[in-house]
PDB file of N, CA, C, O and CB in Angstrom:
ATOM      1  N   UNK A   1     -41.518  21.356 164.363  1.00  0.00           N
ATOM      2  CA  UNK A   1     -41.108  20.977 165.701  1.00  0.00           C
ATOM      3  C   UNK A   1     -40.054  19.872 165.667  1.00  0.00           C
ATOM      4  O   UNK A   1     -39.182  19.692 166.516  1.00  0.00           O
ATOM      5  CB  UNK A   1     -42.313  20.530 166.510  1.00  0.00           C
ATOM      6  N   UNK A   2     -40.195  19.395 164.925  1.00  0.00           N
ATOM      7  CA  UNK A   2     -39.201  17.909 164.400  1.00  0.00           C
ATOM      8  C   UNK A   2     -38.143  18.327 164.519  1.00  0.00           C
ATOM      9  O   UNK A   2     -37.428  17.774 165.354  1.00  0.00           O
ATOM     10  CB  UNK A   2     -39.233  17.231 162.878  1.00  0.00           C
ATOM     11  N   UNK A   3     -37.539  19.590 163.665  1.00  0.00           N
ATOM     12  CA  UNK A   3     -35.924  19.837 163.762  1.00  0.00           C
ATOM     13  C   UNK A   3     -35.745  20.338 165.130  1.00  0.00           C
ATOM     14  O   UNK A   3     -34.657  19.852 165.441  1.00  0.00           O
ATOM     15  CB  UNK A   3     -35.273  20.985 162.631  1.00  0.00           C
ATOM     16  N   UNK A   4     -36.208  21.091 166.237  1.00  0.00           N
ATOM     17  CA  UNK A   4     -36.450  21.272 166.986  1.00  0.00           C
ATOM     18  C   UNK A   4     -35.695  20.570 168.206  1.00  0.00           C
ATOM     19  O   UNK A   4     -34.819  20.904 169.003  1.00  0.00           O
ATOM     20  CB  UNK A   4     -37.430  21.252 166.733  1.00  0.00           C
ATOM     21  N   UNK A   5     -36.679  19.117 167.894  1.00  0.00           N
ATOM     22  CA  UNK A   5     -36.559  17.981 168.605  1.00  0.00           C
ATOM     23  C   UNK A   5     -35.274  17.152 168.221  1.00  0.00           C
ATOM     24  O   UNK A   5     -34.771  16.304 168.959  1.00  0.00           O
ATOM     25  CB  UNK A   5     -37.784  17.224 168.422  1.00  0.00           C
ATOM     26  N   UNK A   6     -34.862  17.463 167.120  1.00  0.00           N
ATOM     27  CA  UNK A   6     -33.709  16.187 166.624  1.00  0.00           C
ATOM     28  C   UNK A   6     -32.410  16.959 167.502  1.00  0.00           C
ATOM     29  O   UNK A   6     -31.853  16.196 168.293  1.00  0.00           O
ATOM     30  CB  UNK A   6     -33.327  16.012 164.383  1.00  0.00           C
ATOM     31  N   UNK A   7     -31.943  18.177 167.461  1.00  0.00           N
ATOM     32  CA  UNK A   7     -31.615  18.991 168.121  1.00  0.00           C
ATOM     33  C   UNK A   7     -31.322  19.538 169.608  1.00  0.00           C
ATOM     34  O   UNK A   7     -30.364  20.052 170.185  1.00  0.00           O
ATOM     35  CB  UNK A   7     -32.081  19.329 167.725  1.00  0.00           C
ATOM     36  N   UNK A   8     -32.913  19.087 169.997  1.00  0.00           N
ATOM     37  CA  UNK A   8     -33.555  19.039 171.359  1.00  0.00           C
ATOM     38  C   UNK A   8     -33.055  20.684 172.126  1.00  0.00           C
ATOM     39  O   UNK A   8     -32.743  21.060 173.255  1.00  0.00           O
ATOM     40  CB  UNK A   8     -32.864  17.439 172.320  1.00  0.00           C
ATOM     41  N   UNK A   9     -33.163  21.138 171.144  1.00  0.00           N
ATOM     42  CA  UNK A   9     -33.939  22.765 171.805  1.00  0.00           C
ATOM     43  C   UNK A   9     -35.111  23.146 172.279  1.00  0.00           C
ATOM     44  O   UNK A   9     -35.963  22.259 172.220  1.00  0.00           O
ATOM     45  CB  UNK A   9     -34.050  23.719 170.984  1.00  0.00           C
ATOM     46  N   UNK A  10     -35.354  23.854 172.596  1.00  0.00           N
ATOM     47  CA  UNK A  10     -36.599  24.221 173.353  1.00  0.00           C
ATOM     48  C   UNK A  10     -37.541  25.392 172.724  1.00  0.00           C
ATOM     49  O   UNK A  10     -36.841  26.002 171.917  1.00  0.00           O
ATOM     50  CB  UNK A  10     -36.146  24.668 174.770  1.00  0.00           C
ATOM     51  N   UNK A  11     -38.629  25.854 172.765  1.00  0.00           N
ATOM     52  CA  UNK A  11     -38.881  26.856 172.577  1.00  0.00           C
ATOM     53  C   UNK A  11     -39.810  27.862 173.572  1.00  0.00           C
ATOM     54  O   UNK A  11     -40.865  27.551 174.124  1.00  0.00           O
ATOM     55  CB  UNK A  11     -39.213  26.634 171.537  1.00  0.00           C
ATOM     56  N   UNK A  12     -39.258  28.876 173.622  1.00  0.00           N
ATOM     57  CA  UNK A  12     -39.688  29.808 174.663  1.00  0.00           C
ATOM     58  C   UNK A  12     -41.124  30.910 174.363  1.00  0.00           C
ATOM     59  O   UNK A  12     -41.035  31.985 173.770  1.00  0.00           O
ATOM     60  CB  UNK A  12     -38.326  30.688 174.912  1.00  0.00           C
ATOM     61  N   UNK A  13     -42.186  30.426 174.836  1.00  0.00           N
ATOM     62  CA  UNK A  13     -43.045  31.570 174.292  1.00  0.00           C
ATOM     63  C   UNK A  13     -43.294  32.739 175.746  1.00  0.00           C
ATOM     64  O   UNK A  13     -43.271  32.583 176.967  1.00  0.00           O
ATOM     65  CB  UNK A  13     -44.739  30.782 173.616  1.00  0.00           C
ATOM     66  N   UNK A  14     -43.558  34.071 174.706  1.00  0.00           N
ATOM     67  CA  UNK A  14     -43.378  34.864 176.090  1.00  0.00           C
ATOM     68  C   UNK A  14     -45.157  36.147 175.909  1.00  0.00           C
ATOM     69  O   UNK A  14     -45.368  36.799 174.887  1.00  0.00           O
ATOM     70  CB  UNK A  14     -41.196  36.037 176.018  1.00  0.00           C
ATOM     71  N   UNK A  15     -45.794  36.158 176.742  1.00  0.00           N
ATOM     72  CA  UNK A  15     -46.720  36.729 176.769  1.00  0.00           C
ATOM     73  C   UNK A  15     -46.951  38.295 177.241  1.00  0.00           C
ATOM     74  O   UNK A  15     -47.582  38.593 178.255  1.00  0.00           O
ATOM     75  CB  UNK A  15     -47.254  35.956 177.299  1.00  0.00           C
ATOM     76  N   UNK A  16     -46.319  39.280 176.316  1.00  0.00           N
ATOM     77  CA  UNK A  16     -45.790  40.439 176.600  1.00  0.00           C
ATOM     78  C   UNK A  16     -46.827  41.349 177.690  1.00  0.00           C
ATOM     79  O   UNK A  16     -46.517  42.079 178.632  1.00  0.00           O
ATOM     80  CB  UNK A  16     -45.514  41.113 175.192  1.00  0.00           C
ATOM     81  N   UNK A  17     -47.933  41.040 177.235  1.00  0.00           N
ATOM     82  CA  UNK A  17     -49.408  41.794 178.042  1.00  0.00           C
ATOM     83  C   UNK A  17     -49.373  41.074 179.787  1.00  0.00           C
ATOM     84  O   UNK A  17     -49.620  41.637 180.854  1.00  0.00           O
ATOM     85  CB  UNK A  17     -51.371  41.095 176.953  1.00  0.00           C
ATOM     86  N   UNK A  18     -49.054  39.960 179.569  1.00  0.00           N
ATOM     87  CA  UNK A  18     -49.345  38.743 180.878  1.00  0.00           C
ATOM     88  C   UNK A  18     -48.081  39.025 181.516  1.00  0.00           C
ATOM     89  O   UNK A  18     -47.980  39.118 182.740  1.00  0.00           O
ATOM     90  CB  UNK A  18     -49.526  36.827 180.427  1.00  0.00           C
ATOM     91  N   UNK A  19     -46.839  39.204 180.489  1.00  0.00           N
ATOM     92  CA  UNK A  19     -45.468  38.529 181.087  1.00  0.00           C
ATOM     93  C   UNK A  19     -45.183  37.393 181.746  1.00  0.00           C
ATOM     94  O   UNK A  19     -44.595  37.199 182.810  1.00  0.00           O
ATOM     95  CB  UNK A  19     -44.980  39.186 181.865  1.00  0.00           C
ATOM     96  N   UNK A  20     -45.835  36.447 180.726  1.00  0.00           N
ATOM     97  CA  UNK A  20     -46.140  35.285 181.297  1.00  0.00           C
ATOM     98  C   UNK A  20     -45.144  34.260 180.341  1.00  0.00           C
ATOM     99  O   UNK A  20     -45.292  34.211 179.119  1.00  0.00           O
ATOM    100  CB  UNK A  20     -47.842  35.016 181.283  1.00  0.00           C
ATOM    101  N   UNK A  21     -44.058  33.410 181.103  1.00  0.00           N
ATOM    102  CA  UNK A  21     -42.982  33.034 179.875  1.00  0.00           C
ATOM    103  C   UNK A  21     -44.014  31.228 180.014  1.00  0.00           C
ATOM    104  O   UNK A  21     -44.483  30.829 181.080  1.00  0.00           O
ATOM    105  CB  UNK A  21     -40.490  33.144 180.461  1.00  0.00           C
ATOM    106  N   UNK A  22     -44.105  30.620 178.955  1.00  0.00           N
ATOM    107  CA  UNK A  22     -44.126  28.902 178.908  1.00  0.00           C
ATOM    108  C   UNK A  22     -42.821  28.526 178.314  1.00  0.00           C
ATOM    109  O   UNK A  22     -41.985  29.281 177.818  1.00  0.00           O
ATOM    110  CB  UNK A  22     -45.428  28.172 177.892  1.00  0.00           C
ATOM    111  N   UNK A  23     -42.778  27.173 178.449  1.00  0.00           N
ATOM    112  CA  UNK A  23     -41.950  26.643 177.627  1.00  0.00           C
ATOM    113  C   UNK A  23     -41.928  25.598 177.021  1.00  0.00           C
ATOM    114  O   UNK A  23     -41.799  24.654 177.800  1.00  0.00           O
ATOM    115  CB  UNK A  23     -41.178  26.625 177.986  1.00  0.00           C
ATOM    116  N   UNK A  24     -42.017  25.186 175.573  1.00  0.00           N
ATOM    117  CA  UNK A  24     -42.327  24.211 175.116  1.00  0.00           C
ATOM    118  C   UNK A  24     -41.029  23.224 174.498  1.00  0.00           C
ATOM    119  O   UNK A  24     -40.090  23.484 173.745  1.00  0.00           O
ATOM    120  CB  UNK A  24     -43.293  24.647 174.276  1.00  0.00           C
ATOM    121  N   UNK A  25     -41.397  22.178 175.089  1.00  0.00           N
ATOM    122  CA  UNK A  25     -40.230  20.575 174.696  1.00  0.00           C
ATOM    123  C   UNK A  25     -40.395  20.094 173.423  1.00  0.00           C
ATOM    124  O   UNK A  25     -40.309  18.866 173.405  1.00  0.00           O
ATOM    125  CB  UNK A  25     -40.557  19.021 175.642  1.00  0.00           C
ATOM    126  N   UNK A  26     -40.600  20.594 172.345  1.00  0.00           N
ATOM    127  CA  UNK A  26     -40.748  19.657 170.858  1.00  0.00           C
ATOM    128  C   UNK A  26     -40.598  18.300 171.397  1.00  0.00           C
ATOM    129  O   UNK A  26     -41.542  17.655 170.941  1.00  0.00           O
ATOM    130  CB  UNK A  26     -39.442  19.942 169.523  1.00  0.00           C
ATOM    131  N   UNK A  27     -39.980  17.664 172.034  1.00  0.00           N
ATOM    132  CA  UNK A  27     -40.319  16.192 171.576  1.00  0.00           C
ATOM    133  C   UNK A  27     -41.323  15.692 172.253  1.00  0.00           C
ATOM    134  O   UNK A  27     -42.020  14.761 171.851  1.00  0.00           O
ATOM    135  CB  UNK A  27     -39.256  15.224 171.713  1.00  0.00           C
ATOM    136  N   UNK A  28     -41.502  16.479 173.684  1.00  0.00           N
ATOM    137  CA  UNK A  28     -42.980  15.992 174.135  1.00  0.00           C
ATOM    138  C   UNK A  28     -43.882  16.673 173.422  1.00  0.00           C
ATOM    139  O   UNK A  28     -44.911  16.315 173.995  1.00  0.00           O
ATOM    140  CB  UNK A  28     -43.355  16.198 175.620  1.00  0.00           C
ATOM    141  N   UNK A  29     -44.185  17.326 172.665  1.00  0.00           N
ATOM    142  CA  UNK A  29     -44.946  18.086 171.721  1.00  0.00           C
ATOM    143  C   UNK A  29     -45.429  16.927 171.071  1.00  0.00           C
ATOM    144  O   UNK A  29     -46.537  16.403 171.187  1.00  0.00           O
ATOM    145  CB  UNK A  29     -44.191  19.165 170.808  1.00  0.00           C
ATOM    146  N   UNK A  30     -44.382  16.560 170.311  1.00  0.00           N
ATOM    147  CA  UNK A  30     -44.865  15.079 169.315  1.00  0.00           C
ATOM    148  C   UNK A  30     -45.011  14.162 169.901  1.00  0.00           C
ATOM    149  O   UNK A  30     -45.860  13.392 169.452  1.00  0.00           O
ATOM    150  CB  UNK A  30     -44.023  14.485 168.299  1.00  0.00           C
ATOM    151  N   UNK A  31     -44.368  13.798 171.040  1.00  0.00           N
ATOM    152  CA  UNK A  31     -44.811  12.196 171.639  1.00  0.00           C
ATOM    153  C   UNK A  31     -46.604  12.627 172.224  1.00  0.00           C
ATOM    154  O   UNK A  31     -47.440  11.728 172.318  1.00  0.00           O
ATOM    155  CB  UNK A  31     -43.396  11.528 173.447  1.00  0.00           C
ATOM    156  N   UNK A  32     -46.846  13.668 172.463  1.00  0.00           N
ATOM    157  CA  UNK A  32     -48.202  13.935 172.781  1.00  0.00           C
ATOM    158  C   UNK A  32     -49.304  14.182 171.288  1.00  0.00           C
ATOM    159  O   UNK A  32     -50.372  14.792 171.346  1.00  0.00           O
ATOM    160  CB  UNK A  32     -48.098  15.337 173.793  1.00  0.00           C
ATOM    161  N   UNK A  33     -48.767  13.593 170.105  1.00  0.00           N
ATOM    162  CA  UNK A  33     -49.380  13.355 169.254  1.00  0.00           C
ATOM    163  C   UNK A  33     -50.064  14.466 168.445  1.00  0.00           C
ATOM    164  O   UNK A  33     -50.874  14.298 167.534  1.00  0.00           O
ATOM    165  CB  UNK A  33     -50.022  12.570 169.700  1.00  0.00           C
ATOM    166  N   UNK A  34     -49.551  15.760 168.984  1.00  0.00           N
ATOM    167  CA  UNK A  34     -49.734  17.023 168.473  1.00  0.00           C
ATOM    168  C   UNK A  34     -48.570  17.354 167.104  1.00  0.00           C
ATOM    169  O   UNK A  34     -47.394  16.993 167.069  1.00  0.00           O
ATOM    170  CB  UNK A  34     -49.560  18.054 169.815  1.00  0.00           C
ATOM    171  N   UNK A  35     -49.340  18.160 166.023  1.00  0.00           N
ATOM    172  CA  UNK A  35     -48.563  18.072 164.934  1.00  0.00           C
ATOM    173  C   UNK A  35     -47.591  19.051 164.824  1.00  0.00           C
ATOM    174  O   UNK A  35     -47.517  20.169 165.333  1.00  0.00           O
ATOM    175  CB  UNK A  35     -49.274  18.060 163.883  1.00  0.00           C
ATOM    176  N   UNK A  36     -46.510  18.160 163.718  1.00  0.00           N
ATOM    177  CA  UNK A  36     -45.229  18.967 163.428  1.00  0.00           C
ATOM    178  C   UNK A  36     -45.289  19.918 162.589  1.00  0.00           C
ATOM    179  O   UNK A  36     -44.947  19.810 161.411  1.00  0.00           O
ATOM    180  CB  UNK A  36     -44.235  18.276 162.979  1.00  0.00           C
ATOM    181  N   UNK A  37     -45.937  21.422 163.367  1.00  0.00           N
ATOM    182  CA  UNK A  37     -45.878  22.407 162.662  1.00  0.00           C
ATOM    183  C   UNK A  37     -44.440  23.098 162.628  1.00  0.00           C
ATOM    184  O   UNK A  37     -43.531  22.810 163.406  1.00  0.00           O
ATOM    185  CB  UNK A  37     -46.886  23.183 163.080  1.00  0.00           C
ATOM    186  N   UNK A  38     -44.364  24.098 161.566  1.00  0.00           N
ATOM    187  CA  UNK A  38     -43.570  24.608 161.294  1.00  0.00           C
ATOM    188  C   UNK A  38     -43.378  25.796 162.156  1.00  0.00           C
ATOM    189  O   UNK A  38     -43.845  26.901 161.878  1.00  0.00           O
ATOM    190  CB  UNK A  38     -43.666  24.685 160.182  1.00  0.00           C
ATOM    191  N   UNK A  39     -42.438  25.443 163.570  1.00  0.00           N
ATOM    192  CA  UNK A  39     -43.142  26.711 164.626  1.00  0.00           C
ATOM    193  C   UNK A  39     -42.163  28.413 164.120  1.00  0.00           C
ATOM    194  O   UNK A  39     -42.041  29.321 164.942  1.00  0.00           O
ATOM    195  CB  UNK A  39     -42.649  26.115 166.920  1.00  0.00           C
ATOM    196  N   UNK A  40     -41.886  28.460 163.426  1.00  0.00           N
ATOM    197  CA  UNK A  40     -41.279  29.946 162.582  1.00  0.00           C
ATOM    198  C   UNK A  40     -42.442  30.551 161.875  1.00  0.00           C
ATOM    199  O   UNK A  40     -42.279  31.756 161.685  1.00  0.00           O
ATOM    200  CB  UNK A  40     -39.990  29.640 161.265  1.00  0.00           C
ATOM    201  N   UNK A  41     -43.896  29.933 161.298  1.00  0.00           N
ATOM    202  CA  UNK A  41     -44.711  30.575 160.491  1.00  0.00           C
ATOM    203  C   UNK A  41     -46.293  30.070 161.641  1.00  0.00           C
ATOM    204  O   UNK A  41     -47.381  30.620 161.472  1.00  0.00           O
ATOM    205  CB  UNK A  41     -44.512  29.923 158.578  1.00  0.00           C
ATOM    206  N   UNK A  42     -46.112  29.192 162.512  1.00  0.00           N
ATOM    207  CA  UNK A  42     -46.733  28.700 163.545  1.00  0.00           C
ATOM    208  C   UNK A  42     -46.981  30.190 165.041  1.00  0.00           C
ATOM    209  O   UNK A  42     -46.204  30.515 165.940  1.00  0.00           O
ATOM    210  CB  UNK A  42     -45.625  27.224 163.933  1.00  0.00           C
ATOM    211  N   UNK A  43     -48.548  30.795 164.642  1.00  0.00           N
ATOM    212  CA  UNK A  43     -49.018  31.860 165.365  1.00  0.00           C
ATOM    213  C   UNK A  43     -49.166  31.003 167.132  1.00  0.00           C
ATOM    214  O   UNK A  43     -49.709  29.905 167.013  1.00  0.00           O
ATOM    215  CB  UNK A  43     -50.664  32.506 164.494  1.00  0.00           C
ATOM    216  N   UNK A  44     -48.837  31.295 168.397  1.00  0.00           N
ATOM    217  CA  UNK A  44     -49.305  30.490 169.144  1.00  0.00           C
ATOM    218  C   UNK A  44     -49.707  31.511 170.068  1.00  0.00           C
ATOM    219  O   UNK A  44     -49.055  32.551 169.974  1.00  0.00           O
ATOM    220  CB  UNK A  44     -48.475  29.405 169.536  1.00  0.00           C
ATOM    221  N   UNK A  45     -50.628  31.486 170.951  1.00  0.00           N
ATOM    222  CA  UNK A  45     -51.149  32.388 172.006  1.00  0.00           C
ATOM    223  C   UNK A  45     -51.086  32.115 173.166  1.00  0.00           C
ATOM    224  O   UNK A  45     -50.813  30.973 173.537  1.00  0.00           O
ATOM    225  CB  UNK A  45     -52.256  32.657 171.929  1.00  0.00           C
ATOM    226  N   UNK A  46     -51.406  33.443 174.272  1.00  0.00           N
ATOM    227  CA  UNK A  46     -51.415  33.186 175.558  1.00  0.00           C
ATOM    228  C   UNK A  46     -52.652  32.380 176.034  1.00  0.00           C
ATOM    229  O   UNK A  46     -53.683  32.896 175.602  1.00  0.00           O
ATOM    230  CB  UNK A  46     -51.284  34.402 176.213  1.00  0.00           C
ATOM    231  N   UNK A  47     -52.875  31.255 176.801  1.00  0.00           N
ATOM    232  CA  UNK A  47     -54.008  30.826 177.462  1.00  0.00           C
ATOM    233  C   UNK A  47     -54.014  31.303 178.485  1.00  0.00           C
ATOM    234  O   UNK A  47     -54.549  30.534 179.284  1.00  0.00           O
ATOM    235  CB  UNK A  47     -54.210  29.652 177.600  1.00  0.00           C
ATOM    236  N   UNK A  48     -53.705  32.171 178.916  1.00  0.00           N
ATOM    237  CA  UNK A  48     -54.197  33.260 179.799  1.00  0.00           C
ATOM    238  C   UNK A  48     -55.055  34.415 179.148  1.00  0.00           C
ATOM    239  O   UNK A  48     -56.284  34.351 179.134  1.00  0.00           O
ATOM    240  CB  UNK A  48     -53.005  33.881 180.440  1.00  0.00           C
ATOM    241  N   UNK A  49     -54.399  35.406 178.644  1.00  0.00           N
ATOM    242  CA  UNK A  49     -55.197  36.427 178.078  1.00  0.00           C
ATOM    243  C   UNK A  49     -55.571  36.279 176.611  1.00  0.00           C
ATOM    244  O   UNK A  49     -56.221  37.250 176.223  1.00  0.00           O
ATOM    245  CB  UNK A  49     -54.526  37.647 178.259  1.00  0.00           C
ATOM    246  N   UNK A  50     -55.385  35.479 175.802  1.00  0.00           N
ATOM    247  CA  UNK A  50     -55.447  35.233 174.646  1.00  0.00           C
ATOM    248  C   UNK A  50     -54.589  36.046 173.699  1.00  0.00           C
ATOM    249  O   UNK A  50     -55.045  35.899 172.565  1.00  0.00           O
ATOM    250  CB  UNK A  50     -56.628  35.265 174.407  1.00  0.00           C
ATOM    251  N   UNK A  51     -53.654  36.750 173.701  1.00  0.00           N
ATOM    252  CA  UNK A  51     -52.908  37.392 172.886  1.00  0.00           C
ATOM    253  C   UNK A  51     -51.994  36.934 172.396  1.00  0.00           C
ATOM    254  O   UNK A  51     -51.942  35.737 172.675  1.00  0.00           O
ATOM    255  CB  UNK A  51     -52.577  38.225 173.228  1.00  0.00           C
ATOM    256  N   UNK A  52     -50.774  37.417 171.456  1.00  0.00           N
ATOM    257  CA  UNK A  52     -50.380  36.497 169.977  1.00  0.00           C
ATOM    258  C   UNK A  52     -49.142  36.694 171.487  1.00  0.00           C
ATOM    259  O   UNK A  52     -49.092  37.665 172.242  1.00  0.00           O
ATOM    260  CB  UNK A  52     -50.186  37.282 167.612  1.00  0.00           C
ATOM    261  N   UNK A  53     -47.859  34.839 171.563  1.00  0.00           N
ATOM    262  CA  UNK A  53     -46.849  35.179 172.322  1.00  0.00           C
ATOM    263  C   UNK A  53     -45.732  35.045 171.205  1.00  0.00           C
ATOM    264  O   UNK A  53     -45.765  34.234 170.279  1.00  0.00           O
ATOM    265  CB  UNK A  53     -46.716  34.294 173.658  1.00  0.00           C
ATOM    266  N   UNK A  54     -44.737  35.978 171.450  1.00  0.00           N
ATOM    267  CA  UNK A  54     -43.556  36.019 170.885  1.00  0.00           C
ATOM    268  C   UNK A  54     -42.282  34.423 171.358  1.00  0.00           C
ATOM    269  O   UNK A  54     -42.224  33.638 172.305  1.00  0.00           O
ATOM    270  CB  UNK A  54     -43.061  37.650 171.437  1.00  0.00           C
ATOM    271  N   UNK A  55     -41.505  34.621 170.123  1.00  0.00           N
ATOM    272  CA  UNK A  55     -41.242  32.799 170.140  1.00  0.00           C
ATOM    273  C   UNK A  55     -39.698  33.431 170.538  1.00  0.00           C
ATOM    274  O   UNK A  55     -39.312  34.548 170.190  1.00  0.00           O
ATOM    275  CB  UNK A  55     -41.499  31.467 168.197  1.00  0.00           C
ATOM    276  N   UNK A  56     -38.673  32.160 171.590  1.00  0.00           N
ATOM    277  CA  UNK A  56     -37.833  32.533 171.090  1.00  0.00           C
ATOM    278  C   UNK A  56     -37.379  30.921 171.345  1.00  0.00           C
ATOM    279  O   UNK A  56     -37.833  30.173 172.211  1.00  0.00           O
ATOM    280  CB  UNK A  56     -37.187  33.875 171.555  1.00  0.00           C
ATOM    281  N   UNK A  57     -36.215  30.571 170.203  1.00  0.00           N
ATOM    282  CA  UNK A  57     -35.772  29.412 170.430  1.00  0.00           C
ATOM    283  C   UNK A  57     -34.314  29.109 171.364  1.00  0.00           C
ATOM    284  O   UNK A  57     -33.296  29.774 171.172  1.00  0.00           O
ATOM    285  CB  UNK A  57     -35.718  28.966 169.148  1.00  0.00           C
ATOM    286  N   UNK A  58     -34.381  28.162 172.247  1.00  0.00           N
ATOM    287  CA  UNK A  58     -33.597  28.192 172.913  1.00  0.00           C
ATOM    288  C   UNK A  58     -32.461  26.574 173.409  1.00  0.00           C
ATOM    289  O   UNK A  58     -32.865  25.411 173.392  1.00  0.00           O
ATOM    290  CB  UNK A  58     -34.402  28.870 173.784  1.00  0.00           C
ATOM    291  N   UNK A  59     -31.378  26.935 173.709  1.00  0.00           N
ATOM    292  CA  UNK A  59     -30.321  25.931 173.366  1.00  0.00           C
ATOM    293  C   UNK A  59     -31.116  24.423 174.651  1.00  0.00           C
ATOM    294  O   UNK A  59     -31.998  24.555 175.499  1.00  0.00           O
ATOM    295  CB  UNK A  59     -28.237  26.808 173.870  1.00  0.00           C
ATOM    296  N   UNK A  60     -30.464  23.381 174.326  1.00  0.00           N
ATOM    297  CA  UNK A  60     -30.839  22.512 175.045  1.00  0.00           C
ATOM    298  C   UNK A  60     -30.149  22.752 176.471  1.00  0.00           C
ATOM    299  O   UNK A  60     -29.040  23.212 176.740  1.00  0.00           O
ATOM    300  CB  UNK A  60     -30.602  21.288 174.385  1.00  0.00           C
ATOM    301  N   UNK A  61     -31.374  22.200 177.446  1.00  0.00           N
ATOM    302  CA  UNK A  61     -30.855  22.679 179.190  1.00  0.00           C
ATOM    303  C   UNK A  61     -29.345  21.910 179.305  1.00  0.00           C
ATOM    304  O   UNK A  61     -29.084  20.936 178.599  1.00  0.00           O
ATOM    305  CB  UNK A  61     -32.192  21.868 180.773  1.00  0.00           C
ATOM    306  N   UNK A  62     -28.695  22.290 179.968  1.00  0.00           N
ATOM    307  CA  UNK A  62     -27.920  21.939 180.887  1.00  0.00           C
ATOM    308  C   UNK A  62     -28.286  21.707 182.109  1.00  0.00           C
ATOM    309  O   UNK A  62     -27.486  21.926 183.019  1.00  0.00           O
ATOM    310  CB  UNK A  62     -27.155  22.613 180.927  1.00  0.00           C
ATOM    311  N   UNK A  63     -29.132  21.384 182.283  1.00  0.00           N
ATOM    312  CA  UNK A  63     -29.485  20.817 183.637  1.00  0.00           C
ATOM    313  C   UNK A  63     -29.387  21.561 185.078  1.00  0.00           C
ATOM    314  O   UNK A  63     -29.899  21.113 186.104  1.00  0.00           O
ATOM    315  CB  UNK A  63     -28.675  19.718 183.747  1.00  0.00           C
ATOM    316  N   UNK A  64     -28.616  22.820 184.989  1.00  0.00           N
ATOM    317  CA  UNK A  64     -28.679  23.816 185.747  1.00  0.00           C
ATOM    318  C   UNK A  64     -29.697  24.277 186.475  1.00  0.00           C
ATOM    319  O   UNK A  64     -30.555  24.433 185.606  1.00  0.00           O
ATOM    320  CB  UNK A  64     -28.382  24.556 185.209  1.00  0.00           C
ATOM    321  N   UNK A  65     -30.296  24.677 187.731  1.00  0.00           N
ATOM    322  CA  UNK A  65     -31.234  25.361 187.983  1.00  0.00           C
ATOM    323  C   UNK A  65     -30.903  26.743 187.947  1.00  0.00           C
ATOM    324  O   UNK A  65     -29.822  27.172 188.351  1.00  0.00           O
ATOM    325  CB  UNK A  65     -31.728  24.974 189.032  1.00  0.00           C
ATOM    326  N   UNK A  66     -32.110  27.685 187.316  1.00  0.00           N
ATOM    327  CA  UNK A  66     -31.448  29.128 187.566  1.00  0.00           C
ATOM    328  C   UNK A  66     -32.661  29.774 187.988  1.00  0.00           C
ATOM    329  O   UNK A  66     -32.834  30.946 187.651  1.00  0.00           O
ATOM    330  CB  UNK A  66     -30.676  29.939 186.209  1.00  0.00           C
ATOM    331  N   UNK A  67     -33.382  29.278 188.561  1.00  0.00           N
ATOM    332  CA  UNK A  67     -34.645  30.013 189.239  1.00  0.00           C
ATOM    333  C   UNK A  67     -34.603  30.962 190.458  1.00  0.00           C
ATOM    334  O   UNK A  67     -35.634  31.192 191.089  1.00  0.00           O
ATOM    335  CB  UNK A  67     -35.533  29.004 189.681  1.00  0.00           C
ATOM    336  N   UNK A  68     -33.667  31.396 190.722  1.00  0.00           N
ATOM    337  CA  UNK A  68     -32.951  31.874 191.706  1.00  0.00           C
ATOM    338  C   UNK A  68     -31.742  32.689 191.307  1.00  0.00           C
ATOM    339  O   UNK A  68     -31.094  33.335 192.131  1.00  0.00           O
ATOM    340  CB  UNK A  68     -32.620  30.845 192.478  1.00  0.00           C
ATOM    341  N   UNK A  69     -31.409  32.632 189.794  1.00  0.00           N
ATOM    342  CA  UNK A  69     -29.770  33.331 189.389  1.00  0.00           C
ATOM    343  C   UNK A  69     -30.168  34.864 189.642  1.00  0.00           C
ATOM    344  O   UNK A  69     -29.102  35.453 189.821  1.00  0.00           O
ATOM    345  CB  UNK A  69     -29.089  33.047 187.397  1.00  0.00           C
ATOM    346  N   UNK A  70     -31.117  35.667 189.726  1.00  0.00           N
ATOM    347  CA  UNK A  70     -31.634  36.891 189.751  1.00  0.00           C
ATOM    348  C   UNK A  70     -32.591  37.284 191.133  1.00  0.00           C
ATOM    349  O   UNK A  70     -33.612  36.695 191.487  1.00  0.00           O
ATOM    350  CB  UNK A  70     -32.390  36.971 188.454  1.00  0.00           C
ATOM    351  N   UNK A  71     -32.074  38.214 191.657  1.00  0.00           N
ATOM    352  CA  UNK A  71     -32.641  38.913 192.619  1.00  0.00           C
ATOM    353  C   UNK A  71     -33.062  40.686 192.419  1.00  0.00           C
ATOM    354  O   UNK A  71     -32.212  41.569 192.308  1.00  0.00           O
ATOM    355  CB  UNK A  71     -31.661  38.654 193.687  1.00  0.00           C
ATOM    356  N   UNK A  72     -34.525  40.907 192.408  1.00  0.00           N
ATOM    357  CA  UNK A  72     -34.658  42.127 192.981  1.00  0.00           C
ATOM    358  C   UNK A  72     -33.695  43.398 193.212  1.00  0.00           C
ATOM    359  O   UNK A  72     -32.938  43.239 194.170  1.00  0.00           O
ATOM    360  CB  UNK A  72     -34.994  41.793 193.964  1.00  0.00           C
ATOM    361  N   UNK A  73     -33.604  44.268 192.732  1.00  0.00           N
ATOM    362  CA  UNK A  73     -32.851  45.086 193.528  1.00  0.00           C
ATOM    363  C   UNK A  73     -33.055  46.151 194.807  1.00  0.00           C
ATOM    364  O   UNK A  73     -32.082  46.734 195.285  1.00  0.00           O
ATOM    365  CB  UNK A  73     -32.428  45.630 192.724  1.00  0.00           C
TER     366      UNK A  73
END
């Protein structure tokens, strides 16, 4: 999570069964005293349904909101 954080990327887990996306901050990861696993060999699951979520790593925000860039068709 460390390189992660030095970086300050993000990582995206996505819960294919749930379709349920989280997103995790490496550096609040570690400032919350949770360890610097190696999240490439690091299994993590849904706390929703319990199933394995797929990782993807992602660039640091720009501060943009895009919760709204996509509409329905």
């Amino acid at each position: 999570m460390s390189d992660l954080a030095k970086c300050k990327m993000r990582l995206g887990l996505h819960c294919r069964e749930c379709n349920r996306w989280v997103e995790i901050l490496p550096q609040e990861w570690l400032d919350a005293g949770k360890p610097d696993v190696n999240y490439i060999e690091q299994k993590f699951k849904c706390s929703g349904c319990g199933r394995a979520a797929s990782k993807q790593v992602r660039p640091p925000s720009d501060g943009l909101e895009n919760a709204n860039a996509y509409q329905g068709m």
